[in-house]
N, C-alpha and C positions, 0 to 999 in steps of 0.2 A: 262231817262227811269225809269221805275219802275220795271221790271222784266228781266234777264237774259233767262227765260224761253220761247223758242221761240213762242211758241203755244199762248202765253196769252198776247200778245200786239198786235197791228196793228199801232203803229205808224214809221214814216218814220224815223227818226232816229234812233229809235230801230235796225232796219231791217237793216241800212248802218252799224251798229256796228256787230250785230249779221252775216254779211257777211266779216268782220274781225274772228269772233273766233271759226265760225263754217263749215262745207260744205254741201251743197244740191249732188244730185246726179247727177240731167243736172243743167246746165248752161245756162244763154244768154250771149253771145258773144260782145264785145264792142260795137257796133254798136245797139245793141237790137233789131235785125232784125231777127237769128236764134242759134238755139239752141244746145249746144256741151260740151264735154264729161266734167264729175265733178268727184263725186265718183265713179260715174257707165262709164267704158270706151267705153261699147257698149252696145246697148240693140237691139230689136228686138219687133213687133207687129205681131200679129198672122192674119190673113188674115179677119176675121168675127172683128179684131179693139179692142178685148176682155179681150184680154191675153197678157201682156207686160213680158216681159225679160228680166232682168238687169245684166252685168256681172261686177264685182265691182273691182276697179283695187285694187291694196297691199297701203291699206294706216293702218294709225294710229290715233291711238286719241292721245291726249296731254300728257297723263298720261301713254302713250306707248303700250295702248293695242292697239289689232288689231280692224279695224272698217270691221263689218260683215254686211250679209245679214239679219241676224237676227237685230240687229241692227237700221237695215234702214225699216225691217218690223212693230218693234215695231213704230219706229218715222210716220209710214205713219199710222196706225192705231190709235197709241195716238191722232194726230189732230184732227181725225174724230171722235174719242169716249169723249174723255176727256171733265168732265163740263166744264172745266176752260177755254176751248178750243176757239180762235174767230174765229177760221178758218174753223171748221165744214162742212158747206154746202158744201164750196170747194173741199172736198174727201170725199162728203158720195156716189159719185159715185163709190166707190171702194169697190169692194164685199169679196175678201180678200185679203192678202198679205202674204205671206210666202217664207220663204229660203230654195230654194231643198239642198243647199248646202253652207258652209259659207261664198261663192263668187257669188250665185246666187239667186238673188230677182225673185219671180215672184208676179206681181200684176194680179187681176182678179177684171174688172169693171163689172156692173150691167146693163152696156149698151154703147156702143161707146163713146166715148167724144174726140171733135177735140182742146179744152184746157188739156188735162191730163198732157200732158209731160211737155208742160210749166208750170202749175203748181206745177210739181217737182219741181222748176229751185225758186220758193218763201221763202225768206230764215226764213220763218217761219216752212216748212217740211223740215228744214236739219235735218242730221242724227245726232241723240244724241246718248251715250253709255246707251244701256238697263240696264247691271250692276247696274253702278253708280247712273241711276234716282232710278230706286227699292230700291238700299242699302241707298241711304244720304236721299232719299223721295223729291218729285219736289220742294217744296218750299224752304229744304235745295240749291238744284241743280241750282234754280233759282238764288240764292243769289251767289254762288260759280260754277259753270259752265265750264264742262269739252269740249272742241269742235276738231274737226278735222282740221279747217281752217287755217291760213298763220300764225294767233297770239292765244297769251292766257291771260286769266286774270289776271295780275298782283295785279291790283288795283281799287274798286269801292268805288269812295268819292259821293253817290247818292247827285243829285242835282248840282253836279261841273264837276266831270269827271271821266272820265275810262279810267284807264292805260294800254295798251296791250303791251308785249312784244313778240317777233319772238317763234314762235314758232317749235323748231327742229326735233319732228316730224314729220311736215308738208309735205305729201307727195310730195311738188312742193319746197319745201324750198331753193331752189338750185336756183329757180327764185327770193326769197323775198330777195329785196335790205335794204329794214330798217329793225333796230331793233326794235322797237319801234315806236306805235304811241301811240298820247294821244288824245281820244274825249273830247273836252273842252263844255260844255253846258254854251251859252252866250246869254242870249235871247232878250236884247235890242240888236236891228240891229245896233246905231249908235255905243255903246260899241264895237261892234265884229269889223266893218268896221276899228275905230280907231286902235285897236289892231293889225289888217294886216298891217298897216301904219305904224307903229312904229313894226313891226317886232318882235312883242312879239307872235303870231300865226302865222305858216306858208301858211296856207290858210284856207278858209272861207265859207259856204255854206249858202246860201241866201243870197244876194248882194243886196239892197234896189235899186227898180227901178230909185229909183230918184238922185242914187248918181253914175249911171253905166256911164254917161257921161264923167264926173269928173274922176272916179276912172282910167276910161279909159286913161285919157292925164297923169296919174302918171309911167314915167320911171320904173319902182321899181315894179311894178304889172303886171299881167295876167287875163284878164277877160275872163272866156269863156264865154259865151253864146249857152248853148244845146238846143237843140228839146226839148221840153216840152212832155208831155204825162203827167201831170198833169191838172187834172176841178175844175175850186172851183165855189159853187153851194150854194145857201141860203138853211137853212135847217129850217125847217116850222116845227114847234110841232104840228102835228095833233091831239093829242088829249089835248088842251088847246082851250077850250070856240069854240068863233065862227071860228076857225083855222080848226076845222073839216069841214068844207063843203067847198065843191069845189070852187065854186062862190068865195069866198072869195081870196081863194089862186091864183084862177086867176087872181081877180082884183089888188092885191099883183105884181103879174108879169108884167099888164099892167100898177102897179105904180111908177116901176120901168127904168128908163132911162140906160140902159145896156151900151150902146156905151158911156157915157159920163163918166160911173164910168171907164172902162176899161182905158179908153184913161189918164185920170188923174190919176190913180193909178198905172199902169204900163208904163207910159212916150210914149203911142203911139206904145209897145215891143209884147204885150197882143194882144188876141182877144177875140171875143165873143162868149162864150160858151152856144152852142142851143142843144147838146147832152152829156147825163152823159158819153159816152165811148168820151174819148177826138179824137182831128182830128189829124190823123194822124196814130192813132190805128187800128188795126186788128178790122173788124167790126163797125166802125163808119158809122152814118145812114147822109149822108149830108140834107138829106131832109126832117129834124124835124119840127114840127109847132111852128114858131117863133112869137109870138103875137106884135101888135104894141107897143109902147110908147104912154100911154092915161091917163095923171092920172085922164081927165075929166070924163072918162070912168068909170075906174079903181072906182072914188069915187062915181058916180051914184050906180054903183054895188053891190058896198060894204052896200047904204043905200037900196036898193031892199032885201040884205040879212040879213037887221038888225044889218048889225054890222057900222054902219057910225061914232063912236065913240069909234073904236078899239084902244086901246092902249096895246102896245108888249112891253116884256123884251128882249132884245137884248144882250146875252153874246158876249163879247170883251175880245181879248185879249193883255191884256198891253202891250205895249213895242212893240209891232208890227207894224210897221207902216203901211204896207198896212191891216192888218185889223182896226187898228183905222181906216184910211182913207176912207176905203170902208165904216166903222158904220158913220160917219156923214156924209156921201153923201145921204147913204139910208135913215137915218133919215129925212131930207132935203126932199130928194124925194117923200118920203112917207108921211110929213105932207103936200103936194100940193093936196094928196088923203084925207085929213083927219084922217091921223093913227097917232097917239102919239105915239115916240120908245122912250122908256129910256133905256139908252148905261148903261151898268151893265160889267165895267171895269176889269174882274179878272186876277190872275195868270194866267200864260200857264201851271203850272203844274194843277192847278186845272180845267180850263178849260174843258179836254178832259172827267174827273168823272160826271162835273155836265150836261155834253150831255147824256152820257151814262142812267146818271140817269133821264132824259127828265127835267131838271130843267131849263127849258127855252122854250120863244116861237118862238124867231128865232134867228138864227145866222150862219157866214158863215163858213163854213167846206170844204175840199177839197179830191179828192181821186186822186193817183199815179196810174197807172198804171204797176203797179210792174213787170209783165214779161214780 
């Protein structure tokens, strides 16, 4: 991670930490099917869908204060105001927010929303202490981070890991069995796998497709295998050269063989993703336009649109096996259309800047389905 401060990251392991040292108000529930009490023990909707109600049970922040409605006003408002903010869009349907009382949140939307409450439940709007961001100032707060959740920050060795220890304010603390966890960041897959093996990590998130057979027949281990609600999806620089016009990006898609990359990089586990809300999800359209596998097509197209001599930069990132795997299939694929890719191998920490800053013209990225 690069930021303690909830509001200014979007990435997935950010978020499983920041659900260690912080609390939202609702929650989703183990299953990730419905939604139940966090900070707020009960709330209430007003009948026009406009007016929400939150009554906030007796918790604490880590540093022993009280965690208020004032509080959880300021945190729903910062997201939506804040430059620094990536979460924005998500509550600007929120017209204000205010504490009739220091156990009572009231939101007022700008117009119905059947996402609002799950988007409480994103551990990007947990409640921070208003206080402490004002007085240390966010980028202090970012670095040192005060939170309501099960643990607290012990320790940040950026780039290696984060220490958390129990934290005894915790208003559920009577449930938390550890003292202590540590996020270990190990971004070669085979490093982290070996490390489970040899018992030096207790467990491990991202399991490489190719090794879950194997890993599976070892006494000594537990593979689960969850429901995804995870899409990973090519992301196209549209404003790089002939990358803007449609045509192009079409022929792109029909130069791609989708079932062949899936089946090989995911051992057969995977399927084929023909919508950005993944299947499975609230709102998944099953009946999106799935174009064929043509790269005879695909490269007629591309010379109608002028570009029959495209050549893309392709960010990778090292150490990843399924995104190597996936960059030299597509390469592969894509020169049968006539596209030259050069795989342009980076760090994963640099990776996610040089998107942000459009320093590429394709590459694959993925989005969670968070609530």
């Amino acid at each position: 991670g690069t930021t303690f401060d909830p509001i200014k990251t979007a990435q997935n392991v950010d978020n499983w930490v920041f659900s260690n040292v912080f609390d939202v108000l609702v929650r989703v529930d183990k299953t990730g099917t419905k939604l139940i009490p966090g900070l707020a023990e009960s709330w209430s909707v007003s009948d026009d869908g406009l007016t929400y109600t939150f009554k906030l049970r007796d918790a604490k922040f880590s540093n022993g204060d009280p965690v208020t409605a004032d509080d959880a006003a300021f945190s729903i408002l910062r997201i939506r105001d804040n430059p620094g903010s990536l979460w924005a869009d998500s509550y600007k349907i929120v017209d204000t927010a205010t504490a009739a009382d220091p156990k009572t949140l009231v939101v007022k939307l700008t117009g119905p929303s059947a996402p609002f409450l799950a988007s409480l439940a994103l551990p990007n709007v947990s409640v921070l202490p208003k206080k402490v961001v004002e007085s240390v100032g966010e980028d202090a707060f970012g670095e040192t981070p005060i939170g309501s959740g099960a643990f607290a920050v012990k320790e940040w060795r950026r780039g290696d890991r984060v220490i958390l220890t129990k934290n005894p304010e915790y208003w559920d603390a009577a449930n938390v069995s550890l003292d202590g966890v540590e996020w270990i960041s190990i971004p070669d897959d085979n490093t982290r796998m070996l490390k489970v093996q040899a018992g030096e990590i207790d467990t491990a998130i991202f399991v490489p497709f190719s090794r879950i057979a194997e890993l599976q027949k070892d006494p000594n281990l537990k593979i689960h295998l969850d429901t995804s609600t995870r899409e990973d999806h090519l992301l196209i620089n549209h404003e790089h050269g002939a990358l803007a016009k449609k045509e192009v990006r079409q022929a792109l898609d029909m130069a791609i063989d989708k079932k062949a990359i899936v089946d090989a990089v995911t051992f057969g586990l995977g399927e084929i993703a023909y919508s950005y809300v993944p299947k499975g999800a609230l709102y998944h359209y099953a009946d999106n336009l799935q174009r064929p596998y043509d790269p005879e097509k695909a490269k007629a197209m591309l010379a109608e649109a002028g570009a029959a001599d495209l050549k893309l930069n392709y960010i990778v990132n090292a150490g990843d096996e399924v995104d190597e795997q996936i960059a030299v299939l597509l390469q592969q694929q894509l020169s049968k259309a006539g596209v030259t890719v050069d795989l342009q191998k980076v760090d994963p920490s640099q990776s996610w800047d040089m998107l942000i800053a459009g320093d590429y013209d394709i590459s694959v990225m993925y989005w969670t389905n968070d609530v």
